[in-house]
Backbone bond lengths (Angstrom), bond angles and torsions (degrees), N, CA, C in turn:
res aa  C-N    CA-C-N  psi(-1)  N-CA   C-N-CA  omega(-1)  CA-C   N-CA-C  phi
1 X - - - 1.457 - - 1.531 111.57 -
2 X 1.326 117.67 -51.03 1.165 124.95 171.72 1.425 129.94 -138.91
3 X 1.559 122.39 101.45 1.357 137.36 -175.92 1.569 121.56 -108.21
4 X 1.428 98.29 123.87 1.643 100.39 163.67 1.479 98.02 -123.41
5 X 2.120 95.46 139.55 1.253 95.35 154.63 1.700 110.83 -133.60
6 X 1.596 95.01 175.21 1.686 96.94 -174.19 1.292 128.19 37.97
7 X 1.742 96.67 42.83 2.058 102.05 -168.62 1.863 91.67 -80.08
8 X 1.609 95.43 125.29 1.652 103.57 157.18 1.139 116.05 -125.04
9 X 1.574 130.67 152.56 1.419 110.88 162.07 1.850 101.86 -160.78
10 X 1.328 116.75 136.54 1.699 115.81 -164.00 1.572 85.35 -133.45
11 X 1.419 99.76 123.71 1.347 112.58 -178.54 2.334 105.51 -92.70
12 X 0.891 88.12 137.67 1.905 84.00 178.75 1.252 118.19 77.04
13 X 1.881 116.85 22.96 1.100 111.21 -173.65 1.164 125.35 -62.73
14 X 2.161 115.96 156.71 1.075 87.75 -178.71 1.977 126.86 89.60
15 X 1.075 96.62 -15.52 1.717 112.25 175.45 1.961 116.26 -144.41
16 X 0.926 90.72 142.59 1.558 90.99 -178.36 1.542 123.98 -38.25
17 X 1.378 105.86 -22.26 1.983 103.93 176.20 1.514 75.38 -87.01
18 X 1.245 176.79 -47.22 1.466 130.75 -140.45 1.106 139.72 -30.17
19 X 1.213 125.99 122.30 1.592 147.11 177.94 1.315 117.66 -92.54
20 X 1.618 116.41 130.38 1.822 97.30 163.90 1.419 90.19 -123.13
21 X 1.962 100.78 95.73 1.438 107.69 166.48 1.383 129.66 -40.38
22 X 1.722 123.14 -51.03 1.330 147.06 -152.16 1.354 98.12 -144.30
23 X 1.764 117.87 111.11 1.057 96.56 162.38 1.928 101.64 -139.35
24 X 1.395 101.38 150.71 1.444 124.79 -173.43 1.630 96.82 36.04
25 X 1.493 126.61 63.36 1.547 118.56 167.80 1.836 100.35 -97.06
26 X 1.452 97.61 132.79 1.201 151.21 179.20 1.407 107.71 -89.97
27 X 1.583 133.68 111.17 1.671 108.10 169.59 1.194 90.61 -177.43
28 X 1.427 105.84 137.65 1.452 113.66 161.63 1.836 126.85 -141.28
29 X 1.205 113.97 154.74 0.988 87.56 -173.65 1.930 108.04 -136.06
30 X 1.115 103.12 168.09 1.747 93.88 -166.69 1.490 92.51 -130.77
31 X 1.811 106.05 152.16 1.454 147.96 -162.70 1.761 76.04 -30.31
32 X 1.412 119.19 140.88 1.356 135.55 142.12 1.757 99.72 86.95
33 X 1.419 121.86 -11.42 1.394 100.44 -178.16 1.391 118.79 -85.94
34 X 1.458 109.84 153.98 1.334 129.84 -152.16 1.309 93.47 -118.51
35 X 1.339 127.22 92.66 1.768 121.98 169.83 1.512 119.99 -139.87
36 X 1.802 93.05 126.62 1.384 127.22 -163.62 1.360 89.18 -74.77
37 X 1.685 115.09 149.73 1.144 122.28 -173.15 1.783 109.46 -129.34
38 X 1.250 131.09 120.52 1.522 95.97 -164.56 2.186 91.39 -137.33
39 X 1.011 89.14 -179.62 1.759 97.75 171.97 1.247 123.85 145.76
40 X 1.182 154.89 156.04 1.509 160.15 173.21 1.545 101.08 -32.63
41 X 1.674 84.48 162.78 1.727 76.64 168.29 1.186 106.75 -92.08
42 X 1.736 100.41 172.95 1.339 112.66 -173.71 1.749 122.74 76.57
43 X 1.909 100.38 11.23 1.403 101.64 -162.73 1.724 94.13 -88.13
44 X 0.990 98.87 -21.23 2.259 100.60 -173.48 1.078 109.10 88.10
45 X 1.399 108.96 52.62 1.399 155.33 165.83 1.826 104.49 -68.46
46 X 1.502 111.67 -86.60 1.740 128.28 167.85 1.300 88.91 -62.19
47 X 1.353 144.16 -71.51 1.401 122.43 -174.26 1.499 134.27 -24.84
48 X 0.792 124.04 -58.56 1.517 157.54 165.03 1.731 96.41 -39.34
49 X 1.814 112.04 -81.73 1.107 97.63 173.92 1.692 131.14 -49.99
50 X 1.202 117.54 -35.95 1.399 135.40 172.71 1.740 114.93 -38.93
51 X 1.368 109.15 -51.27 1.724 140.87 164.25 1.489 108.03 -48.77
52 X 1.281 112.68 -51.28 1.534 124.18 -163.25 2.091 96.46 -81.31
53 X 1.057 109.35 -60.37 1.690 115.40 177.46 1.333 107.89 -61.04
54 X 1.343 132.29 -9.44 1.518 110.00 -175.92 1.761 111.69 110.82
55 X 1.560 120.85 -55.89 1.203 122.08 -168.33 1.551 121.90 -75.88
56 X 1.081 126.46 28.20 1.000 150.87 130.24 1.852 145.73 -141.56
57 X 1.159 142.30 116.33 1.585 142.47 -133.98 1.598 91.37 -112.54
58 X 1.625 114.17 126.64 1.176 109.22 168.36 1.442 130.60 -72.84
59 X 1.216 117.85 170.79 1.650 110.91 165.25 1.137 131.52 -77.35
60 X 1.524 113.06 -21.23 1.416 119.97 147.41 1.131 111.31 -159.88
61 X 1.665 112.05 175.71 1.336 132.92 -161.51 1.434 115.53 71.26
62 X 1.701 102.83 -169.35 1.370 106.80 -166.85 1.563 131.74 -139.56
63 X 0.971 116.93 169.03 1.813 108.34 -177.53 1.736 89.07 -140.26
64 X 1.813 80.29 128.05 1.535 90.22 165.29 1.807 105.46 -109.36
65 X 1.481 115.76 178.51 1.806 106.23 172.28 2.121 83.15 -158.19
66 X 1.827 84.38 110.18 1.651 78.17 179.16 1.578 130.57 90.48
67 X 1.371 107.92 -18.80 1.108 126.93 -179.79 1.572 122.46 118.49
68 X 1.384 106.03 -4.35 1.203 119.50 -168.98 1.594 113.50 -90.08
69 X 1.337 144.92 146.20 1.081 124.72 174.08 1.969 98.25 -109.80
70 X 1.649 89.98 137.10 1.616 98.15 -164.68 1.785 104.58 -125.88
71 X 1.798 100.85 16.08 1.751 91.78 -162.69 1.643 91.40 -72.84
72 X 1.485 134.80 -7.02 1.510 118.75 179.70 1.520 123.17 -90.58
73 X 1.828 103.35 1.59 1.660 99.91 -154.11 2.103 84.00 -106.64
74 X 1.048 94.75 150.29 1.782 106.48 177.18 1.285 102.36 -63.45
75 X 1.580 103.63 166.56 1.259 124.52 160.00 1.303 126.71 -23.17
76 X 1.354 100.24 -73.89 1.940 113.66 171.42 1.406 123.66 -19.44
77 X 1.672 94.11 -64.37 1.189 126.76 -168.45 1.551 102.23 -56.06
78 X 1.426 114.04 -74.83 1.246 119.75 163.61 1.846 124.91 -12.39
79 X 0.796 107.50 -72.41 1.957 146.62 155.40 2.092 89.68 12.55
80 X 1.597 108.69 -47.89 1.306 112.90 -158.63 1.487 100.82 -64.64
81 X 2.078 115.51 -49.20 1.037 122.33 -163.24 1.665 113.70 -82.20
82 X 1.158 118.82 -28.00 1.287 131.28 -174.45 1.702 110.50 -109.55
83 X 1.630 94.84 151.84 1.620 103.08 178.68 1.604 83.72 -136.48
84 X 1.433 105.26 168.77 1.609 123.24 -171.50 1.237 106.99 -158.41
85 X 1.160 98.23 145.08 1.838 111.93 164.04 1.467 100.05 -130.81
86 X 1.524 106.51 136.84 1.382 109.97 154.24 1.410 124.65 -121.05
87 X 1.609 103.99 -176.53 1.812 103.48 -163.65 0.988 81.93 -67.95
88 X 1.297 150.61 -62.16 1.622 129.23 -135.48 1.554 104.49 -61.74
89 X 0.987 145.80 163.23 1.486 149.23 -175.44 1.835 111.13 -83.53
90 X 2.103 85.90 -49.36 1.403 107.34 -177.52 1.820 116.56 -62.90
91 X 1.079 116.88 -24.27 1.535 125.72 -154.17 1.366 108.82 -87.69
92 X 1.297 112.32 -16.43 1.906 108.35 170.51 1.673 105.42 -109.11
93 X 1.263 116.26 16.70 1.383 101.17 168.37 1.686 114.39 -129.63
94 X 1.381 119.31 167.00 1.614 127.63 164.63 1.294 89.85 -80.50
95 X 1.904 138.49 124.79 1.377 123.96 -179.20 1.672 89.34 -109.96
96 X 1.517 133.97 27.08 1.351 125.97 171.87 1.724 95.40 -123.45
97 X 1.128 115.29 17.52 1.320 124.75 -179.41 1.550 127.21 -111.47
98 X 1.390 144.06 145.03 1.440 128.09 -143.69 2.217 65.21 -97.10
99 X 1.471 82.95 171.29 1.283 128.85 160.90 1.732 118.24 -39.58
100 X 1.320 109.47 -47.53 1.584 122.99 -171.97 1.719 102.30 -108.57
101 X 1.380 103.82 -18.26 1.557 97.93 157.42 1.280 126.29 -76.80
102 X 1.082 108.06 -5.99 1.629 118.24 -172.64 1.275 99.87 -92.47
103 X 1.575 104.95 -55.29 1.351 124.29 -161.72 1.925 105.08 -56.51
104 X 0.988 103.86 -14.79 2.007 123.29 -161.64 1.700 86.76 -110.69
105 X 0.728 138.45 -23.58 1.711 126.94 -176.39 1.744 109.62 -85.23
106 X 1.621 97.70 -50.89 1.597 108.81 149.17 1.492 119.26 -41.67
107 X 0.987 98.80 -68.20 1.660 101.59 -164.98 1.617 95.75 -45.33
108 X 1.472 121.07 -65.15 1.751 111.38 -163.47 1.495 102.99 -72.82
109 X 1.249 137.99 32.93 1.240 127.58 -172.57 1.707 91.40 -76.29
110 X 1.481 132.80 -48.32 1.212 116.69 -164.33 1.641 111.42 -119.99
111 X 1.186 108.33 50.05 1.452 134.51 172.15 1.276 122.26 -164.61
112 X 1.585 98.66 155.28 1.333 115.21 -147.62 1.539 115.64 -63.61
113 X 1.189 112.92 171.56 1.723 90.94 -145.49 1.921 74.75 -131.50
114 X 1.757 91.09 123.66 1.871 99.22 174.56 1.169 90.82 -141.55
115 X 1.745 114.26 -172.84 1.345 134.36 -175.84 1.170 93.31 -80.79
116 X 1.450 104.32 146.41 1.631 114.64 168.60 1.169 105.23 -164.66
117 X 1.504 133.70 172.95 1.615 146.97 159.95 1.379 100.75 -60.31
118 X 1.236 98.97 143.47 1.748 118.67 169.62 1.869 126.97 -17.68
119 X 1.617 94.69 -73.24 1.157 88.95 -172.00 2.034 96.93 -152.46
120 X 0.946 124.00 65.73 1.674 121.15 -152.41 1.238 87.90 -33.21
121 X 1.919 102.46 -179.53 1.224 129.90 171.66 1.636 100.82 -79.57
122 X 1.154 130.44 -38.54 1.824 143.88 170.72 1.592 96.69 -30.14
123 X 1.856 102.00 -87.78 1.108 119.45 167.29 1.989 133.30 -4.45
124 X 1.517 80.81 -62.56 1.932 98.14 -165.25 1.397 81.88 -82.80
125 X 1.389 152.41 -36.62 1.328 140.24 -167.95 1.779 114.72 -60.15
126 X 1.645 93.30 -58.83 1.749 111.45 143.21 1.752 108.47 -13.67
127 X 1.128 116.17 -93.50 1.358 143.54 -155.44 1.783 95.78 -59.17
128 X 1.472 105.60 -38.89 1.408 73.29 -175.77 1.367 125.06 -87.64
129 X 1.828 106.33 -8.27 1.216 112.11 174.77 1.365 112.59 -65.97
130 X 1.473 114.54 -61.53 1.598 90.69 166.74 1.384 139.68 -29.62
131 X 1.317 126.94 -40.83 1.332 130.98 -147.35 1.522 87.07 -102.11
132 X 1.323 127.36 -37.68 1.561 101.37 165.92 1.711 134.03 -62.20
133 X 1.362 98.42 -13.97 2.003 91.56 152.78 1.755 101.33 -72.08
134 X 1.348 121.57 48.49 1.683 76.23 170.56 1.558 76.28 -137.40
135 X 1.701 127.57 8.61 1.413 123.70 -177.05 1.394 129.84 27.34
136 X 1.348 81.74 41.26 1.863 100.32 167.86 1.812 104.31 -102.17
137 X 0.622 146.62 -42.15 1.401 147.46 -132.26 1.654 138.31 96.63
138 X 1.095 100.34 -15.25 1.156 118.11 -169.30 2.117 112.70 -49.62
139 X 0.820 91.70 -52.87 1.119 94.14 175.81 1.836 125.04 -47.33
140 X 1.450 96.15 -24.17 1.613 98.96 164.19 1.458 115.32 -92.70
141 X 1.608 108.90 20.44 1.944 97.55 -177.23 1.487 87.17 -131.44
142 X 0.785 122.48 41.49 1.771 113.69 179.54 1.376 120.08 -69.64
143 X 1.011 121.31 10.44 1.837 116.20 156.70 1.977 93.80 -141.45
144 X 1.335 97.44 44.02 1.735 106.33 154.07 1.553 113.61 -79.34
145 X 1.077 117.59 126.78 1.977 110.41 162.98 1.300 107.68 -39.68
146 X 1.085 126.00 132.58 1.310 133.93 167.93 1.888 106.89 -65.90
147 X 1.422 113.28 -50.74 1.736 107.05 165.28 1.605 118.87 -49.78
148 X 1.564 125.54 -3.18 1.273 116.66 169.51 1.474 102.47 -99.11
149 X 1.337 124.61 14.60 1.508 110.79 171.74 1.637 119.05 -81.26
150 X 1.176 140.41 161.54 1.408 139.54 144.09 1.504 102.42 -61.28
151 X 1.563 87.18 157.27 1.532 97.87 -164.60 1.428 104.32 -68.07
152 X 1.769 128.25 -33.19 1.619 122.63 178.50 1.459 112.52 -42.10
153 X 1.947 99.51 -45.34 1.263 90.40 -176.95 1.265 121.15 -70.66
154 X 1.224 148.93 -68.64 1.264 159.71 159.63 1.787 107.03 -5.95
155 X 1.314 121.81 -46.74 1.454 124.44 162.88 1.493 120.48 -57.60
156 X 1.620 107.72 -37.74 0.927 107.13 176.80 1.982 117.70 -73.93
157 X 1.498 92.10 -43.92 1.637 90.12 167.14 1.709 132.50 -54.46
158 X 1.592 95.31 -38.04 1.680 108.02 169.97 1.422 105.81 -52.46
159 X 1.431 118.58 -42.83 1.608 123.85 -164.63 1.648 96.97 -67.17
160 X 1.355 110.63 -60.20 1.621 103.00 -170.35 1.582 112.53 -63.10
161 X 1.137 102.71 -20.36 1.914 104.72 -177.31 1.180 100.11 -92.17
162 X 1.179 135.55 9.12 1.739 134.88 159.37 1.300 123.51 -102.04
163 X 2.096 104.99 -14.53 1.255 80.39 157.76 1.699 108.41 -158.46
164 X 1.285 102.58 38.88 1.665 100.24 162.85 1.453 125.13 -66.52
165 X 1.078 107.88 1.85 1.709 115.37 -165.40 1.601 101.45 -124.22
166 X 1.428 121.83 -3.51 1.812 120.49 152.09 1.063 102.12 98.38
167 X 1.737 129.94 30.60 1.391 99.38 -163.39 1.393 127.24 -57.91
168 X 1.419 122.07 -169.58 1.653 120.27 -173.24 1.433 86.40 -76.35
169 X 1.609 121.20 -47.58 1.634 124.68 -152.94 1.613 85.93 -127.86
170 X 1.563 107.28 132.69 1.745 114.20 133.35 1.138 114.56 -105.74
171 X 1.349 114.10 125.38 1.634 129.50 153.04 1.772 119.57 -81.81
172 X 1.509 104.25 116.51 1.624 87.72 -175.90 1.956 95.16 -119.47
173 X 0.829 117.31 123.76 1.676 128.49 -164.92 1.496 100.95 -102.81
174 X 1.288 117.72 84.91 1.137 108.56 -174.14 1.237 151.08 49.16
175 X 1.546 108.96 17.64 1.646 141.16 -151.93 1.869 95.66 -60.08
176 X 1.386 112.33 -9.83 1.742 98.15 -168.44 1.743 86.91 -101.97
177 X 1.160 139.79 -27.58 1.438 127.33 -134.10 1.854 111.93 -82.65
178 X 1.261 107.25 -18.34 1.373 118.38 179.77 1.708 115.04 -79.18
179 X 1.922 109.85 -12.46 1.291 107.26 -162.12 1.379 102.71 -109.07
180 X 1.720 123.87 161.74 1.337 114.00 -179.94 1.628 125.96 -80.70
181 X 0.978 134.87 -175.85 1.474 121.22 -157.56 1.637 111.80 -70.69
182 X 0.863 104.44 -40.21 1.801 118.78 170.93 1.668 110.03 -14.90
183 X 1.937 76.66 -73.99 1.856 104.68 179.04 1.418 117.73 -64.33
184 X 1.151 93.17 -41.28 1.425 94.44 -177.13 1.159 143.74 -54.50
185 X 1.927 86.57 -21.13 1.958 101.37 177.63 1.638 77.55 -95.79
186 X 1.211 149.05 -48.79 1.006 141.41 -144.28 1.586 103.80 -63.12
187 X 1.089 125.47 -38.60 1.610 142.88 -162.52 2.012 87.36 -84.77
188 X 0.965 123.47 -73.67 1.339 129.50 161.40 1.350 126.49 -25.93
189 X 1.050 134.11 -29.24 1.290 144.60 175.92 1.699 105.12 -97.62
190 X 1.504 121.08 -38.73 1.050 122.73 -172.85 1.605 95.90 -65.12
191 X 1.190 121.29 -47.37 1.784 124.82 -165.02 1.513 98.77 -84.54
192 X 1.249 131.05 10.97 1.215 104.86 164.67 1.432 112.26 -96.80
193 X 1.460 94.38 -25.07 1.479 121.24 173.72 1.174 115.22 -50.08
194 X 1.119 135.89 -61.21 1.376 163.22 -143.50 1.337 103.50 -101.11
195 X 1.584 128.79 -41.56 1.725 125.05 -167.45 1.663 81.24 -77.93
196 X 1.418 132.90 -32.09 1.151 129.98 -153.00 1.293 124.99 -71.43
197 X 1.451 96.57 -46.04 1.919 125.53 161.63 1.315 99.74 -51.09
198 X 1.304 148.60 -61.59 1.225 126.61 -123.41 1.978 82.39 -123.39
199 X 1.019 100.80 -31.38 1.720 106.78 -173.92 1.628 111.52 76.86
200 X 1.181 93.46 62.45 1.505 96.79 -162.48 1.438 99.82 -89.60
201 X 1.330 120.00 158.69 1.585 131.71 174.04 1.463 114.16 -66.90
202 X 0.947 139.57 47.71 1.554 135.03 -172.83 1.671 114.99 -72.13
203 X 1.943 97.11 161.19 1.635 106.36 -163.76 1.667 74.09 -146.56
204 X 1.710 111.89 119.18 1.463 93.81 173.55 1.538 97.40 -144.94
205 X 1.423 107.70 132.56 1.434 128.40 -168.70 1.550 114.57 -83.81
206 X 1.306 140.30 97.25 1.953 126.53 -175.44 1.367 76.56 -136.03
207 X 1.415 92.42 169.88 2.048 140.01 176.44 1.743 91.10 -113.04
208 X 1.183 126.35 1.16 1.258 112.10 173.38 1.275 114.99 -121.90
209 X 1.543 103.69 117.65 1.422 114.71 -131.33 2.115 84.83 -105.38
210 X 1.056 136.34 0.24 1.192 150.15 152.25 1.197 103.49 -52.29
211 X 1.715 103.76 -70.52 2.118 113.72 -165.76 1.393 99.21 -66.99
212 X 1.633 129.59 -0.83 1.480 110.65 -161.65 1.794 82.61 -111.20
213 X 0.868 148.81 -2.81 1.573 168.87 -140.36 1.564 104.63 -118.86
214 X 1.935 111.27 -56.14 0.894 88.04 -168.74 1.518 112.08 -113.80
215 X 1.491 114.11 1.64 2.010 123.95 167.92 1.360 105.27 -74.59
216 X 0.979 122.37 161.36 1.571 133.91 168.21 1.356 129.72 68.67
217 X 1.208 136.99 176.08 1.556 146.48 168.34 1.217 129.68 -107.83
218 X 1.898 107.44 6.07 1.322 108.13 169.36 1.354 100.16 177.58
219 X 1.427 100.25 137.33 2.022 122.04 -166.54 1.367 107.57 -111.52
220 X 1.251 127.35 145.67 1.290 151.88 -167.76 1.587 104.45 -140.73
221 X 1.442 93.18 145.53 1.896 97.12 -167.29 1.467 85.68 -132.24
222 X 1.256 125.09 152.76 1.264 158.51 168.40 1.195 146.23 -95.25
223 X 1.650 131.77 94.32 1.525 101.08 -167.63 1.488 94.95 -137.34
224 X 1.333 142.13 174.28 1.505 144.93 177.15 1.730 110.86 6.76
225 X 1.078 96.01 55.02 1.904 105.76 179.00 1.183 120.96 69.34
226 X 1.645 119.46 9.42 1.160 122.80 147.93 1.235 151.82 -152.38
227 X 1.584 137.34 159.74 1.053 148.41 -163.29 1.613 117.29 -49.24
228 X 1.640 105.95 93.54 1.676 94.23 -179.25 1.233 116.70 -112.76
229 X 1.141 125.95 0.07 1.618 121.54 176.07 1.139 102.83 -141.94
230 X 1.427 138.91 154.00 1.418 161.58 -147.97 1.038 133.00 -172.78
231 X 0.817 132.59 73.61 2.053 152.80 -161.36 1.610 111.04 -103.48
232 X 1.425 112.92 139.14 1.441 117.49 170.63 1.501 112.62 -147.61
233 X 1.330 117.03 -176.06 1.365 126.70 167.30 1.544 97.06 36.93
234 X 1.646 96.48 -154.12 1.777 116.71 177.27 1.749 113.65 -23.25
235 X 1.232 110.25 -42.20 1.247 95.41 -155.75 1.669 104.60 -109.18
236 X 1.800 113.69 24.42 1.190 115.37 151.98 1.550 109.19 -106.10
237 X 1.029 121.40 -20.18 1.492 132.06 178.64 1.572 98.96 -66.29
238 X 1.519 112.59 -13.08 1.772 103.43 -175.01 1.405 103.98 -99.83
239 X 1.653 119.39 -3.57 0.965 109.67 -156.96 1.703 115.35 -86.00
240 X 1.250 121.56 161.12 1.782 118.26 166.72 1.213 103.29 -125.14
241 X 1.536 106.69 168.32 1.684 109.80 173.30 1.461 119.83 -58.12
242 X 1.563 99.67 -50.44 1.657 101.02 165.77 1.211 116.29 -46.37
243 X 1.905 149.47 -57.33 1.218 126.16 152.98 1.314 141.37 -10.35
244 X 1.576 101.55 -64.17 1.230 128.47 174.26 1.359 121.02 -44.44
245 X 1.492 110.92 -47.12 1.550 102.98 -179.05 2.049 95.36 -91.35
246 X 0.902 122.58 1.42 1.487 116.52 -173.59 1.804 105.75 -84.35
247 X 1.583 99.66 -38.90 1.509 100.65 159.89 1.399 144.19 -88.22
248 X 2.135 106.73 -3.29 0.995 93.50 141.39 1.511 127.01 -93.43
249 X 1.189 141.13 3.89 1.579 145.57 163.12 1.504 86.81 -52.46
250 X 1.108 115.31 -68.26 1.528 118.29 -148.64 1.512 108.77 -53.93
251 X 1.318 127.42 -44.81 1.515 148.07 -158.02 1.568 102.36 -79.21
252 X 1.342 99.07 -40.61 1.831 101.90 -167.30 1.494 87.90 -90.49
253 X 1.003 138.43 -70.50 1.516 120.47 157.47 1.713 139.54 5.92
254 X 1.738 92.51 -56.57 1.805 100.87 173.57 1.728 92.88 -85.23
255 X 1.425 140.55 -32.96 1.054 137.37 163.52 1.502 129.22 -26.28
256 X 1.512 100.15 -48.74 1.643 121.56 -156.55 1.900 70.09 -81.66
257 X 1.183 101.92 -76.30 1.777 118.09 -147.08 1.927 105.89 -34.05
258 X 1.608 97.41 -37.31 1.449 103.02 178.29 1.773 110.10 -79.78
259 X 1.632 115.70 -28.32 1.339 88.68 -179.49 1.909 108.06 -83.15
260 X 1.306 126.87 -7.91 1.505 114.70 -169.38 2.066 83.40 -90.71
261 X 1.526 129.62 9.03 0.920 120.94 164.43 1.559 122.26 -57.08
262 X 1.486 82.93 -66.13 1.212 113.38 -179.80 1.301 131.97 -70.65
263 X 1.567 106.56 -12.62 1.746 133.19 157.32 1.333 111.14 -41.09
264 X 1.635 84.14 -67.69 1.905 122.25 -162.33 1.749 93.38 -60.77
């Protein structure tokens, strides 16, 4: 469903800030898997996702979605196969836009795009059924401004408008970390909910190394732009945070020991 290979990418090359955001990542992922992505900052964590959506193009290698290879087509383009949430609350919505206008910009994201009426009565019936799985209310404010929502809600709306329409890929970028704990399980519970219904292909980026423990069927760890640990099935279900940081000590450790190897 979703493959990268030989992803590199060094931002400032060539000048004293040089970066090697992404280097030699390897990853693929198949119909229905759910994998939490976690690591320090600065590990190429958002990078990575950035590579995969389009809004940023590596220096080499490639991304296929489906079988298709899409590392040359833009963002936009992209837009059909992929849905996203990000941390910011504000960044997946129009906030001068009602609720069902939003909800209708989503909807044609991966169909063909003609003249039509606003928003039918068909349509908004649609919309509100969705939005009552999200047991907010929402569904009774459907020409509310979306900028009069709280940010849970608005995360929560980004979440359903990323993926009522099936994409091939959800990217969720840290979509809980901006909200307070309340929401945060609330938004969290909704996407486990939700990747679950639809069995969607998800890639989801947190610092909360608990939520990355207990979403998905397989974890990926992060360190200087690349992929060093890789866990699934049984033997992520065994895992704890205390593990977790014991194997990354351990990893960056054989890391260090091989580069003053290769120093020496």
């Amino acid at each position: 469903m979703l493959s990268l290979k030989n992803i590199a990418l060094t931002f400032n090359e060539d000048t004293p800030d040089e970066k090697k955001a992404l280097q030699d990542i390897h990853l693929t992922l198949e119909k229905g898997d759910f994998v939490t992505v976690i690591g320090s900052n600065g590990a190429g964590k958002s990078t990575l996702m950035n590579v995969i959506s389009g809004s940023l193009k590596p220096d080499i290698g490639t991304v296929a979605i489906d079988g298709r290879q899409v590392v040359h087509l833009p963002e936009y383009k992209r837009s059909s196969y992929i849905g996203r949430v990000f941390q910011d609350p504000m960044a997946g919505t129009a906030p001068s836009m009602t609720i069902e206008e939003n909800l209708a910009m989503a909807y044609a994201r991966n169909k063909k795009r003609r003249l039509r009426a606003g928003v039918s009565k068909k349509r908004r019936e649609l919309f509100r059924e969705f939005l009552q799985t999200l047991q907010l209310g929402l569904e009774d404010r459907l020409t509310a401004k979306v900028g009069l929502l709280s940010g849970g809600e608005r995360q929560a709306l980004s979440l359903l408008m990323a993926t009522f329409t099936e994409p091939n890929i959800l990217l969720l970028d840290e979509h809980t970390a901006a909200l307070d704990p309340s929401r945060a399980e609330l938004i969290t519970n909704l996407t486990g909910e939700i990747v679950d219904k639809f069995n969607l292909t998800t890639l989801m980026v947190t610092h909360n190394m608990q939520q990355a423990l207990d979403l998905g069927n397989r974890l990926i760890m992060m360190d200087k732009g690349q992929i060093i640990f890789d866990v699934s099935g049984d033997q992520k279900q065994e895992l704890t945070i205390e593990k977790l940081l014991h194997e990354f000590q351990r990893i960056r450790g054989k890391m260090l020991d091989n580069d003053r190897a290769i120093l020496g």
